[in-house]
C-alpha positions as a printed NumPy array, in Angstrom:
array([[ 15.429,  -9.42 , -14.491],
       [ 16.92 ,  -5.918, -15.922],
       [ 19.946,  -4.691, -13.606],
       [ 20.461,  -1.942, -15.706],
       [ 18.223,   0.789, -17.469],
       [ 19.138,  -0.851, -20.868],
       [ 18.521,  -3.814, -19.719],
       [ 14.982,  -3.018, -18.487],
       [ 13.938,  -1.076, -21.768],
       [ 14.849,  -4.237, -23.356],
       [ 12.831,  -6.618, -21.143],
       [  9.822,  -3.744, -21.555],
       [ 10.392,  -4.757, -25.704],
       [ 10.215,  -8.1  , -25.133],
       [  6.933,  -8.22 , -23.309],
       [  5.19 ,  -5.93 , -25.276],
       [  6.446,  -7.956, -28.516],
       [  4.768, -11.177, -26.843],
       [  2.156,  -9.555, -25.529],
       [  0.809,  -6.102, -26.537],
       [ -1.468,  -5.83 , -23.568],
       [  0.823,  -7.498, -21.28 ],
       [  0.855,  -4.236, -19.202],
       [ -2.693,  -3.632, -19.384],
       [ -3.294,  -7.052, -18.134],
       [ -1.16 ,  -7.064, -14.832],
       [ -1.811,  -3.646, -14.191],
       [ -6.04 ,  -4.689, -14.335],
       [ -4.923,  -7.628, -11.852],
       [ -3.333,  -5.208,  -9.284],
       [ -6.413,  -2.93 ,  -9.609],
       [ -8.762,  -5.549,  -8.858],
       [ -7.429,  -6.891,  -5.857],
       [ -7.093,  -3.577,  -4.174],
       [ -9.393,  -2.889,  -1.48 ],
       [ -9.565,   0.171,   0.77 ],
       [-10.208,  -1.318,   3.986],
       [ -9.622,   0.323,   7.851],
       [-10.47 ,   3.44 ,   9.211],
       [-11.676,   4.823,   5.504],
       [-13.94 ,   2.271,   5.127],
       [-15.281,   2.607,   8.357],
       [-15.947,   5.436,  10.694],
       [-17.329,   3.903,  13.283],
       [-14.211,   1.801,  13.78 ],
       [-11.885,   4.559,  13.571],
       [-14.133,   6.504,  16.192],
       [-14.185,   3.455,  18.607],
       [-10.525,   2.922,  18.208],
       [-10.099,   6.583,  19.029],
       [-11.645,   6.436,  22.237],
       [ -9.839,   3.059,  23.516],
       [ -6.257,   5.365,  22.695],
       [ -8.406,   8.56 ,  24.576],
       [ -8.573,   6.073,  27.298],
       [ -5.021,   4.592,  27.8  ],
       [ -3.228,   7.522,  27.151],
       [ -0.238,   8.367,  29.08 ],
       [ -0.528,  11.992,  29.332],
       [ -1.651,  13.933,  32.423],
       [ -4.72 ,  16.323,  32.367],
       [ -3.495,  19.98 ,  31.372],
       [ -5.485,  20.852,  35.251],
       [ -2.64 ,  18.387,  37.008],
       [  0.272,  20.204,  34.751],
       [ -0.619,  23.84 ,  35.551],
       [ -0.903,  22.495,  39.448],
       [  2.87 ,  21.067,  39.686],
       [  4.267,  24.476,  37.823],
       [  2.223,  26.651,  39.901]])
């Protein structure tokens, strides 16, 4: 493992030199197992999960706020 900017340039050397794609290769392998999942997959989850926060929330309705400074 490179501790050092030389260090790393010189690891970087050494892979390519064994491997030419070797870059290519484990950048593919993070590509592949990337999946956009949640809320951009799915608006009806985001939408449902929405309503459950609506639902719990803490704050007061703005008619109750105007009341108490009135």
């Amino acid at each position: 493992m490179a501790g050092t900017k030389a260090g790393g340039l010189k690891a970087a050397a050494k892979n390519k030199a064994k491997d030419p794609e070797f870059y290519a290769r484990i950048g593919a392998k993070g590509g592949k197992n990337g999946h956009t999942g949640g809320f951009a997959a799915n608006p009806a989850l985001a939408r449902v999960a929405g309503a459950k926060g609506g639902r719990i929330s803490r704050r007061r309705k703005a008619s109750d706020v105007a009341k108490k400074a009135a």
